[in-house]
C-alpha positions as CSV (number, residue, x, y, z in Angstrom):
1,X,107.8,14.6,103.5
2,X,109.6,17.8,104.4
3,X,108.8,18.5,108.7
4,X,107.7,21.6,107.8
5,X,104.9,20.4,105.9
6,X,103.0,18.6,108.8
7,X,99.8,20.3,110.0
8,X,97.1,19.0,108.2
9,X,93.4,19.5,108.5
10,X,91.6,20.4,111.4
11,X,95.3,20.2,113.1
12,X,96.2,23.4,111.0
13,X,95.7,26.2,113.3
14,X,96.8,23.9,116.7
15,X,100.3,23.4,114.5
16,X,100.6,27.3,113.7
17,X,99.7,28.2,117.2
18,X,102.5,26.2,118.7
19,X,104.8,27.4,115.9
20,X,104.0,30.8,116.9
21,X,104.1,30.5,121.0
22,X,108.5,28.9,120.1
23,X,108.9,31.9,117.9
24,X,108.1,34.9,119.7
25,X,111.6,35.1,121.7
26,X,113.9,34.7,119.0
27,X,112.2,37.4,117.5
28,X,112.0,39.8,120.1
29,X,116.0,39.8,120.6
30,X,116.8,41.1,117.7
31,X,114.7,44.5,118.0
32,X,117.2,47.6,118.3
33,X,117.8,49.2,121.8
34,X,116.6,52.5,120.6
35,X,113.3,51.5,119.1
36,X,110.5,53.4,120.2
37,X,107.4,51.2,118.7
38,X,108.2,47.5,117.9
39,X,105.8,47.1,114.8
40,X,105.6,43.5,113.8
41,X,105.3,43.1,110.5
42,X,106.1,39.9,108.2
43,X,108.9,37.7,106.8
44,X,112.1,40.4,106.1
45,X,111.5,41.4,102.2
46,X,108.1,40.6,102.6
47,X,105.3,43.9,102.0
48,X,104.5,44.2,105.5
49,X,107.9,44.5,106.4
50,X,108.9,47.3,103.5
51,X,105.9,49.2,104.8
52,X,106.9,49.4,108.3
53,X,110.3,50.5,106.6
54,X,108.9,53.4,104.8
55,X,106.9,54.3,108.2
56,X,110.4,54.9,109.5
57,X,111.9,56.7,106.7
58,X,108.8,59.1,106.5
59,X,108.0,59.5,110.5
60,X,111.5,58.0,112.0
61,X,112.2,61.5,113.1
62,X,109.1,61.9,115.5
63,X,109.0,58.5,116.6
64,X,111.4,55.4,116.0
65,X,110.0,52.3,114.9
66,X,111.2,49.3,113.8
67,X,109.9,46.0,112.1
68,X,110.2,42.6,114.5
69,X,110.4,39.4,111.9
70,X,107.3,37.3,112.1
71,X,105.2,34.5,109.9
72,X,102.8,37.2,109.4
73,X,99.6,38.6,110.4
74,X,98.6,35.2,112.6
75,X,102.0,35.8,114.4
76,X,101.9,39.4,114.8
77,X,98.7,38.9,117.1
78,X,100.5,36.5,119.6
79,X,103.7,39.0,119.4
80,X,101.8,41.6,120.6
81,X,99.5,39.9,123.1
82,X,102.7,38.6,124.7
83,X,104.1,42.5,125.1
84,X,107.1,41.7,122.1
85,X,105.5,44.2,119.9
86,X,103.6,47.2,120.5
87,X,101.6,47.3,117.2
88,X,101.4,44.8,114.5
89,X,99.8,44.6,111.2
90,X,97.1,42.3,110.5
91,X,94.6,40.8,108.0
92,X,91.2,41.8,108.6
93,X,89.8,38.7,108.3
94,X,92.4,37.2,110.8
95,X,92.1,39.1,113.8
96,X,88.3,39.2,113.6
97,X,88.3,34.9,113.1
98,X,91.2,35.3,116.4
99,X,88.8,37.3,118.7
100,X,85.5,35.4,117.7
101,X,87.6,32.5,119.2
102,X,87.3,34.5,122.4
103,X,91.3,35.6,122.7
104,X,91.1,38.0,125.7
105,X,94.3,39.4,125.0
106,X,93.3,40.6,121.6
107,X,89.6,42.1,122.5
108,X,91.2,45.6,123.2
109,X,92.7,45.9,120.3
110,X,92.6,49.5,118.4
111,X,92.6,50.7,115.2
112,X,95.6,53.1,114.1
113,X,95.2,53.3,110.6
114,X,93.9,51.0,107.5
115,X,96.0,49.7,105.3
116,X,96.2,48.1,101.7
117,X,94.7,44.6,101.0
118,X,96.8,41.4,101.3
119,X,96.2,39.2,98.0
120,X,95.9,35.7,97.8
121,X,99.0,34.6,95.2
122,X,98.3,31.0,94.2
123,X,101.1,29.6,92.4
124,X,100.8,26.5,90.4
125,X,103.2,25.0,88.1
126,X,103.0,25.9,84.0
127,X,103.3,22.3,82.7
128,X,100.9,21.0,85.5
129,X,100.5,18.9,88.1
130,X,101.8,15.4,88.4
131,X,101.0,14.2,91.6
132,X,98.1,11.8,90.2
133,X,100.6,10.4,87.7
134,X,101.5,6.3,88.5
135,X,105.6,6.2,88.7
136,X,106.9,3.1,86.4
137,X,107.8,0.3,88.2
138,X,111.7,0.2,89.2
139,X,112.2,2.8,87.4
140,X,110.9,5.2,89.8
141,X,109.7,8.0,87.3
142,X,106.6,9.3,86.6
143,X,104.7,7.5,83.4
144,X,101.1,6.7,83.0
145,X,98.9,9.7,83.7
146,X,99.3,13.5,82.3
147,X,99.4,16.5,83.8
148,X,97.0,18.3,84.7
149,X,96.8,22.0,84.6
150,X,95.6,24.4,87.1
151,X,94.7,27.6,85.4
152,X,91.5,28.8,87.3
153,X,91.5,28.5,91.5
154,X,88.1,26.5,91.1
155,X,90.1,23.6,89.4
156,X,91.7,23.2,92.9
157,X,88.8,21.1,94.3
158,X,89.5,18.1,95.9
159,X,93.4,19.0,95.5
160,X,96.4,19.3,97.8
161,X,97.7,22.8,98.3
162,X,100.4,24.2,100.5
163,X,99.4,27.4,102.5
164,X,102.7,29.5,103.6
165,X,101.9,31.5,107.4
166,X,99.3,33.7,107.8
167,X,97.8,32.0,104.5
168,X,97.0,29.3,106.4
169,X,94.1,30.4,108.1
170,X,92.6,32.3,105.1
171,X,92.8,28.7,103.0
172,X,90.6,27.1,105.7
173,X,88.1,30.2,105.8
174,X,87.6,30.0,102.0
175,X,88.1,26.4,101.9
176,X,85.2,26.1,104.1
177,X,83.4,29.1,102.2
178,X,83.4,27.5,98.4
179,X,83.3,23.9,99.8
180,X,86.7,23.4,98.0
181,X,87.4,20.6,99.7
182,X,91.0,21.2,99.9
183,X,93.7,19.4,101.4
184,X,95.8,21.4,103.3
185,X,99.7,21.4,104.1
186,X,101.2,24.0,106.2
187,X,105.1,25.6,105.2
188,X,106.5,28.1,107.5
189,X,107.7,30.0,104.3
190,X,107.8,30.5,100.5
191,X,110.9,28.4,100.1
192,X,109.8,25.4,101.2
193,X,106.1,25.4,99.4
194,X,107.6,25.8,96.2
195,X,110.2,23.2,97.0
196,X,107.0,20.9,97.9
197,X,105.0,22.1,94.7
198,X,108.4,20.9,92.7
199,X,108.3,17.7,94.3
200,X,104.7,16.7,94.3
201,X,103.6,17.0,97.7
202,X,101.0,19.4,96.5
203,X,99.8,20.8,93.7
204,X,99.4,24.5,94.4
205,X,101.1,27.5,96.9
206,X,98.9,30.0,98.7
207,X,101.0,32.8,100.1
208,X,99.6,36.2,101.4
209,X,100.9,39.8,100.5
210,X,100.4,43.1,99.1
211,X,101.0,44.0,95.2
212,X,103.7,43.4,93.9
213,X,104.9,40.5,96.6
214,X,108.2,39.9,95.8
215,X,108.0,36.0,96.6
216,X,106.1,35.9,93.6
217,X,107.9,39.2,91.4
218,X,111.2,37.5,91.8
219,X,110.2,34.7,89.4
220,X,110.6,34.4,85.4
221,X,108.4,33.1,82.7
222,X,111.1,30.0,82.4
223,X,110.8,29.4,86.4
224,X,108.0,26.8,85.7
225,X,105.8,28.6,87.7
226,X,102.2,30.7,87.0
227,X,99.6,32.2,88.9
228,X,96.4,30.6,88.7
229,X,93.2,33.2,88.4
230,X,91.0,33.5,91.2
231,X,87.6,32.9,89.1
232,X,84.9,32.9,92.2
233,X,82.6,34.8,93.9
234,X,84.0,37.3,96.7
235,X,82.0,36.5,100.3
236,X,82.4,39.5,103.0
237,X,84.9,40.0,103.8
238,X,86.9,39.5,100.9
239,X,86.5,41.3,97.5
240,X,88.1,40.3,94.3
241,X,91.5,42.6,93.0
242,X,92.7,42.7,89.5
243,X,96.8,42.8,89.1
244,X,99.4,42.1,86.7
245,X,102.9,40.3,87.2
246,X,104.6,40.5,83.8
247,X,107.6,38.3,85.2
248,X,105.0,35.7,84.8
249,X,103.8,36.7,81.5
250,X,100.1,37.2,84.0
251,X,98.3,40.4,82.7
252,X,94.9,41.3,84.1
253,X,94.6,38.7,86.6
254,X,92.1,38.1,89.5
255,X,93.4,37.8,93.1
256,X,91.0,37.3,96.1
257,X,91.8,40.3,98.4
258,X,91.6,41.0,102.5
259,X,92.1,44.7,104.0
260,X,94.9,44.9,106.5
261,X,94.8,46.7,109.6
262,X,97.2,48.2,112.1
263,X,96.3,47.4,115.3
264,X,97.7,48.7,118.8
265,X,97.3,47.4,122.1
266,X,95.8,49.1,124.8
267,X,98.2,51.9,126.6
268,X,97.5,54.4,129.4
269,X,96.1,57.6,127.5
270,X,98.4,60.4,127.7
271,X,101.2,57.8,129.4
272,X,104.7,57.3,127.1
273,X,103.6,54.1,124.9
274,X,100.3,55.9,124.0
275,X,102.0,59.5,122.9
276,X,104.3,57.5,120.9
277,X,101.5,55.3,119.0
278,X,99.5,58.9,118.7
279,X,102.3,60.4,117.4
280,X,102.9,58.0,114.4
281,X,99.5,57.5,113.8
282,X,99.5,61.7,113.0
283,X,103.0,61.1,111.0
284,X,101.4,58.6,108.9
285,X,98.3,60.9,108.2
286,X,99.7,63.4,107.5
287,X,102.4,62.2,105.0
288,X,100.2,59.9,103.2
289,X,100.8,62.2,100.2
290,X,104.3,61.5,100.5
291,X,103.7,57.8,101.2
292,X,101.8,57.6,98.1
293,X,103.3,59.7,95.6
294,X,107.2,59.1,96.6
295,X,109.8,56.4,96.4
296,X,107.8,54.1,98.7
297,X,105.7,51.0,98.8
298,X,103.2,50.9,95.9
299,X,100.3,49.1,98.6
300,X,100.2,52.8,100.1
301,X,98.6,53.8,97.1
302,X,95.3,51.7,98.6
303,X,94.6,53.8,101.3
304,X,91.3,55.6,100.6
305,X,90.2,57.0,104.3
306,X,92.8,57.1,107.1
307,X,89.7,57.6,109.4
308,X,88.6,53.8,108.4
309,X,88.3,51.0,111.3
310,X,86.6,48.3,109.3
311,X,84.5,48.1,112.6
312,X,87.3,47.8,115.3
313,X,87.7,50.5,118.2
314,X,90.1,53.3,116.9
315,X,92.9,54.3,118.7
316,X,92.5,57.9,120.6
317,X,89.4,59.7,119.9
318,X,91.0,63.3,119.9
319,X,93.8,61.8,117.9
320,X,91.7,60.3,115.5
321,X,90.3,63.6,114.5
322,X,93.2,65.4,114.2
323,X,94.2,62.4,112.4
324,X,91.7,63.1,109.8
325,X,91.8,66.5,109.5
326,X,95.5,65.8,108.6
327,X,94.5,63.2,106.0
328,X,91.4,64.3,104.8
329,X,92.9,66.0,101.6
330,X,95.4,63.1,101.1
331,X,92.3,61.0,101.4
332,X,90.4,62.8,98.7
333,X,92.9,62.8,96.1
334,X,93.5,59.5,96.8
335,X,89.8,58.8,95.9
336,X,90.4,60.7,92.8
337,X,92.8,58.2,91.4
């Protein structure tokens, strides 16, 4: 079995934790000199790392910021806590499971600004699964048993998926939530989940992102991959979103869906690090309309209220309502949509 595909179980979040504590370095070098925010964001390519890319192109001119490579949202949080990043973007869901476990370093985290929802892509492949099959003696290839076909996420009970970063977590919250009884493989990335979906060391990929998520847009009707439809019930905090990949011939499909956050640490009011943070959290306000309506990111069309914590402290009350005030009739068109 591929090394990368060796937390299982309860061992899961141990295995990420550890992968994320060896990480955090590497990353941090390669941060420009004459960054003024290190935002960590996601896998290069990846939404969360376009967004933070389009937060320079739109605010680079009042304050620099740059994306530092992560897994995702899970890594983001140890990134920051460990002073590499000053802000990071996060799945709601993820930080709040992350302080519950009583985290000090990440119980003063504030607010910024909402962002759009992750989805939960579940990739399966189109002529099914045959990981049940019984391989012919000396021959080696698969024979008696068919495939089976994985259309619907509730078919997934009982079966062996492969969750890629941050998705991780999230597959044992709603594992645990719809009593899926899943069994659950851990990949540091989309490359190798697919490669263990091919080879049948699982039978489905959970990977986290905004819409479109080009790990999953890259892909064509003859890859020998679909995305299965999310057919249950939504628990808080999750809701259920409704998107379309043509690549994949998938109109109209439902995706389970988490807000995203981006959070700051705490900084000295009025001191360097917090002027800076204030003063892109104003940029973004007040060119949401551009943000939204340009040649960005498509997930910035999500953004309904800039003023929106989704119960978290928010950064700076007196720049919080001039915040507003600069978003509030972004905000309402937005809502008219």
């Amino acid at each position: 079995m591929n090394a990368s595909l060796l937390c299982f179980g309860r061992r899961l979040i141990m295995c990420a934790a550890v992968g994320l504590a060896g990480a955090v370095p590497a990353h941090a070098q390669g941060t420009p000199a004459d960054c003024d925010l290190r935002i960590a964001g996601g896998p290069a390519g990846k939404v969360y790392e376009l967004m933070i890319r389009d937060m320079q192109a739109a605010c680079g001119s009042a304050v620099r910021v740059c994306p530092v490579t992560s897994t995702g949202g899970l890594q983001n949080l140890s990134l920051i806590a460990a002073n590499e990043a000053e802000l990071g973007i996060v799945q709601l869901d993820t930080l709040k499971e992350m302080m519950a476990g009583g985290d000090e370093a990440l119980q003063s985290l504030q607010a910024v600004m909402p962002l759009h929802g992750n989805l939960l892509h579940v990739l399966v492949l189109a002529e099914g699964s045959k990981v049940d099959a019984v391989k012919l003696p000396l021959l080696g290839k698969m024979g008696a048993g068919s495939a089976t076909r994985f259309d619907k996420v509730s078919q997934l009970r009982g079966r062996t998926v492969v969750a890629v970063g941050s998705a991780q977590l999230m597959a044992r919250s709603i594992d645990a939530q719809y009593r899926l009884g899943l069994q659950l493989l851990a990949a540091d990335n989309d490359a190798d989940a697919l490669r263990a979906l091919r080879a049948g060391q699982a039978e489905a990929v959970f990977t986290l992102g905004g819409w479109p998520l080009p790990a999953v847009a890259q892909h064509r009707a003859g890859s020998g991959l679909m995305l299965a439809d999310f057919d249950l019930q939504a628990n808080t905090p999750y809701a259920v979103a409704t998107r379309s990949y043509p690549n994949l011939q998938a109109y109209n499909l439902r995706f389970l869906t988490a807000p995203n956050v981006l959070v700051t640490r705490t900084f000295k009011a009025g001191g360097t690090a917090w002027k800076r943070v204030a003063a892109l959290q104003r940029c973004l306000a007040t060119h949401l309309d551009e943000l939204q309506e340009g040649r960005y990111q498509p997930a910035w069309k999500e953004i309904r209220d800039v003023r929106a914590s989704h119960g978290l402290p928010l950064f700076g009350v007196a720049v919080a309502e001039s915040t507003a005030a600069a978003g509030s009739n972004a905000a309402a068109r937005a809502k008219a949509r």
